[in-house]
N, C-alpha and C positions, 0 to 999 in steps of 0.2 A: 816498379821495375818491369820491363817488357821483357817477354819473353815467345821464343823461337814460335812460329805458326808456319812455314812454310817447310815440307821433308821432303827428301827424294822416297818418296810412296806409287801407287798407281790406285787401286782402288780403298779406300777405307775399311771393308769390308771385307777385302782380301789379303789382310796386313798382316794377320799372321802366317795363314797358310801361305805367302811370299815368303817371309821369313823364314819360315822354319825349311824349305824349297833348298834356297840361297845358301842357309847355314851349314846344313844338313851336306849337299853337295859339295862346298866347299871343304867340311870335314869327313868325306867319306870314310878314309881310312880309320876314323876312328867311332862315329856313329854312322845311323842311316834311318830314312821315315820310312815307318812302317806303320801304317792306319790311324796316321796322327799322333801316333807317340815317336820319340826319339828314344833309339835302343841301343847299343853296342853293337860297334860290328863284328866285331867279334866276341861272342857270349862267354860270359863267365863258363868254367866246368861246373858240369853236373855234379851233386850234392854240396855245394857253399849257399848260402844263405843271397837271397834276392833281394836288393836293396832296390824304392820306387818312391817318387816325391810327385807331387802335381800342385802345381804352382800356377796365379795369373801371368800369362805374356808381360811385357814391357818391362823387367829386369835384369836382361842379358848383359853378360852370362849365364848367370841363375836365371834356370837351371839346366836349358839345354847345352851350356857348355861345362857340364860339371858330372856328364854320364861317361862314364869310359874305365876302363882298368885302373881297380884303386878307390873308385868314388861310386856313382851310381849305375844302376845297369839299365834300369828307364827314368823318363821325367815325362809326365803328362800335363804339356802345354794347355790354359787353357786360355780364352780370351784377354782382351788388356784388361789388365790386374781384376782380372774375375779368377776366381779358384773354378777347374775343373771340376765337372757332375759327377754325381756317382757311379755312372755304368763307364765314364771315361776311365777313372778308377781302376774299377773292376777289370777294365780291359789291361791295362798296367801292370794290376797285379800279376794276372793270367803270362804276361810276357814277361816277366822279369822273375817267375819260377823259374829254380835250377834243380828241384827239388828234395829242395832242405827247409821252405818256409820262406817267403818276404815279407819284410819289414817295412811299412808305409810309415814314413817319415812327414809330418804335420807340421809348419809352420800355425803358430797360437793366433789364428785370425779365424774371427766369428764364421766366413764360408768356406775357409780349408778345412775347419775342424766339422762344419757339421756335413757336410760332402764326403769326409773322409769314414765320419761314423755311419751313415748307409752306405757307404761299401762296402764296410767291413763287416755292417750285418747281410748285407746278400752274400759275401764271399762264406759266412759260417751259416746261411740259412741252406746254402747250397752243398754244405755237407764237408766245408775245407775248416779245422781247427789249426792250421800251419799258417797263418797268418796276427802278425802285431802290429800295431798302430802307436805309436811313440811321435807325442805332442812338444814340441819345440817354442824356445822360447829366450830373451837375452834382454830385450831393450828392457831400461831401470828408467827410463820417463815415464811407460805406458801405465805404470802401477808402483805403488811404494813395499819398501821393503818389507816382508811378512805376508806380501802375496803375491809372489814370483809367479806362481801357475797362471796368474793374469794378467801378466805378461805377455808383448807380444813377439813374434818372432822379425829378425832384422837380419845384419851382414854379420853380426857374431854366430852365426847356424854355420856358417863356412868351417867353422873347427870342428862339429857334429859331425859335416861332413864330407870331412876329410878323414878324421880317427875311424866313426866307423866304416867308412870305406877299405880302409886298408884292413882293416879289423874281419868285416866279411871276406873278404878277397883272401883272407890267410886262413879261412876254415873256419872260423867263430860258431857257432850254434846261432840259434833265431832269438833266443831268451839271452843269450850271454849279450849278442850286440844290440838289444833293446836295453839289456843294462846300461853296456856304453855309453850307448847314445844319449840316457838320462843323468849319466854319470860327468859325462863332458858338458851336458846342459847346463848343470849345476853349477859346474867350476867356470861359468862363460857370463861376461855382462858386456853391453855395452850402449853406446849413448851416441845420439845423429848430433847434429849442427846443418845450418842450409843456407844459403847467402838468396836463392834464387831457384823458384819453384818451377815446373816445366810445363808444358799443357799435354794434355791428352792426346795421345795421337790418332785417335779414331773421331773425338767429337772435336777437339781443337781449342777446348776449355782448360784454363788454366786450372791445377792442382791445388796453388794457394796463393797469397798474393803478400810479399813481402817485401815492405818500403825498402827502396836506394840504400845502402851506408846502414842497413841493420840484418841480425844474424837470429834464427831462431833456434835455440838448442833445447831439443826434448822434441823433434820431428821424427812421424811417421814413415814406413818407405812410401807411402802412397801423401805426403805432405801435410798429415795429421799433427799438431801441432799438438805435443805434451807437455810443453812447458815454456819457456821466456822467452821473450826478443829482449837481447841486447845492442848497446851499437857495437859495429866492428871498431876494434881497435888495432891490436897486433895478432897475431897466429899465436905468437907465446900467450897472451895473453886469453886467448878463448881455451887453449888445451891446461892454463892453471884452472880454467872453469871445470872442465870436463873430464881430466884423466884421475885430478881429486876423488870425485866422484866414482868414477865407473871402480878405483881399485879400492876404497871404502866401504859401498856395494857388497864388493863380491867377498871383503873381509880379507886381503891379500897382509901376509905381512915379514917382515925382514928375513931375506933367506929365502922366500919362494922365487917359483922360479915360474915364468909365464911365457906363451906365443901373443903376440900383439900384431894387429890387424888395421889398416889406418885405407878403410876402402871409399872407394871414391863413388859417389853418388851419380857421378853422369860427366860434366864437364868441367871439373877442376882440372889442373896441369900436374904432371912429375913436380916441377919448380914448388908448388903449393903443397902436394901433399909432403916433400922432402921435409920441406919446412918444420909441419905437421907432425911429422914421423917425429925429425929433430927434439922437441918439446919433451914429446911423449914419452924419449927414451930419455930423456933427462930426468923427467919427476921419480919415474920409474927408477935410477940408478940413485937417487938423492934420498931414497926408502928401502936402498938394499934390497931391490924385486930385478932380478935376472932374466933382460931377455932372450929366454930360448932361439929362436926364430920369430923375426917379421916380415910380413909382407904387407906390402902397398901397389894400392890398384885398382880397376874397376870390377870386383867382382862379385858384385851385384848390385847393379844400378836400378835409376827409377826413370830411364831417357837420358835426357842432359839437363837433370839437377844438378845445378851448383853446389854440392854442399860433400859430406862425410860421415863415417861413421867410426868411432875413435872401437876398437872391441879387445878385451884381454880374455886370454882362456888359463887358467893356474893349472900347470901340468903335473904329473910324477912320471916316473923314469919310463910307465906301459904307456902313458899317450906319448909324450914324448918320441917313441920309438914309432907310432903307427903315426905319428905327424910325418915322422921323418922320411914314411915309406913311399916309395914308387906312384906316382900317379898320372894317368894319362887321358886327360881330358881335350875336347877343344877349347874350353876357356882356361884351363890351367895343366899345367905339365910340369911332374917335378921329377926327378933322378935322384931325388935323394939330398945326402946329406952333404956339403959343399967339396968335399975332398972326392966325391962319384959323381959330382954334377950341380946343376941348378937351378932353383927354380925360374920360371917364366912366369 
């Protein structure tokens, strides 16, 4: 299957700092670039707890549309789908003190995580013990069950980081919302699907190469393949493959109650993912599992990947309530709960 080679770009090499220019200005009111990282425009209060992610380029929104009142207070862009270094890091950390401690939130890939551990040893070589580093993680292809930690991280971290966003933002301690954050890890699985890989947009190489009329379910964000190619048949029929799975997984069962996430990898339609959604909230209600809140959408792509990521997070009444809270991002903005407003 062919896939896109030609972008409205200018130089290859200046494709992120374009971006983040373009993004950045066009959401002033709610962040602004300051020395390469994306901050808030308006800073959290002094003594709440600093929340800081550093992620490769080429997944927007994640994560520069996901800093703002509610959610994070920096994200340290780093090249296409390369994790940010460690003194970029460091610098992160340094701006996203309110000083109450921050919390570096780790996506479970081989160079987030070891980037993330030399920061964190300059930041405590340099005499700071107010900083946590809390390692994230969802996808149930990348490893079998009984070894979750080696897991990697996907579009189900969006519940992470959402709860503890709201979670910091209401005063939490630094150890209480690294609990969180592990807390909501736990309760979170979820599982890609991809019709059609995207190319690189710096070298122009395809990501991966998947024949016409077949689907590969168990994909990477970056189009690592963990598991099958089937042929496509129907949308019901791929999500009896996949929603089985992800809520056996996490061991969901009659009576619980879950947010379910149906995010769109790059270039699927509303029309596709409704569909999608449709399925999902069927198996879901045919095993007595209650969906809390769903959303669908692009909120963390890999380009214009054809494909999905199906994600359930099993709630109780405190996440619940920090789902439901205020958040004010440029990639997502919610008011709350539907009777005060709605999400976007």
């Amino acid at each position: 299957m062919s896939v896109r080679t030609t972008r409205f770009i200018n130089d290859p090499q200046t494709i992120v700092a374009d971006m983040l220019d373009g993004y950045c200005a066009a959401h002033e009111d709610i962040i602004r670039l300051h020395d390469g990282l994306v901050v808030r425009a308006t800073s959290k209060r002094p003594g709440k707890v600093g929340l800081v992610i550093g992620n490769g380029s080429g997944h927007e929104p994640a994560m520069i549309g996901w800093v703002g009142p509610g959610l994070f207070d920096v994200n340290v862009p780093g090249p296409v789908f390369t994790a940010p270094g460690p003194s970029r890091l460091v610098a992160g950390i340094t701006a996203g003190d309110r000083g109450a401690g921050v919390l570096l939130c780790v996506s479970n890939h081989a160079g987030d995580v070891l980037n993330a551990e030399m920061a964190l040893e300059r930041v405590r070589q340099a005499g700071r013990d107010d900083v946590e580093m809390v390692i994230l993680y969802d996808d149930i292809a990348s490893a079998p069950k009984g070894q979750e930690p080696d897991r990697r991280g996907a579009a189900g971290l969006f519940f992470v980081w959402k709860i503890v966003g709201a979670y910091a933002e209401e005063g939490a301690s630094l150890l209480a919302s690294k609990a969180m954050a592990e807390r909501v890890r736990d309760a979170t699985r979820s599982l890609s699907a991809t019709l059609r890989s995207c190319t690189h947009p710096v070298t122009g190489l395809p990501l991966a190469d998947i024949p016409e009329g077949e689907v590969v379910i168990g994909v990477g964000v970056h189009g690592e393949s963990h598991g099958n190619t089937n042929s496509v048949t129907t949308a019901d029929s791929i999500m009896d493959i996949m929603v089985p799975q992800v809520v056996d997984d996490l061991g969901c069962r009659s009576g619980d109650e879950v947010c379910l996430l149906i995010n769109n990898a790059g270039s699927l339609t509303v029309m596709e993912l409704s569909i999608l959604y449709r399925r999902a909230a069927q198996i879901l209600a045919e095993r007595n599992i209650q969906v809390h809140r769903a959303w669908l959408g692009p909120y963390a792509t890999t380009q214009d990947t054809a494909g999905f990521t199906v994600a359930i997070c099993r709630v109780d009444a405190e996440m619940k309530r920090l789902y439901d809270a205020p958040a004010h991002g440029a990639g997502i903005q919610f008011a709350g709960p539907a009777s005060d407003g709605e999400a976007s």
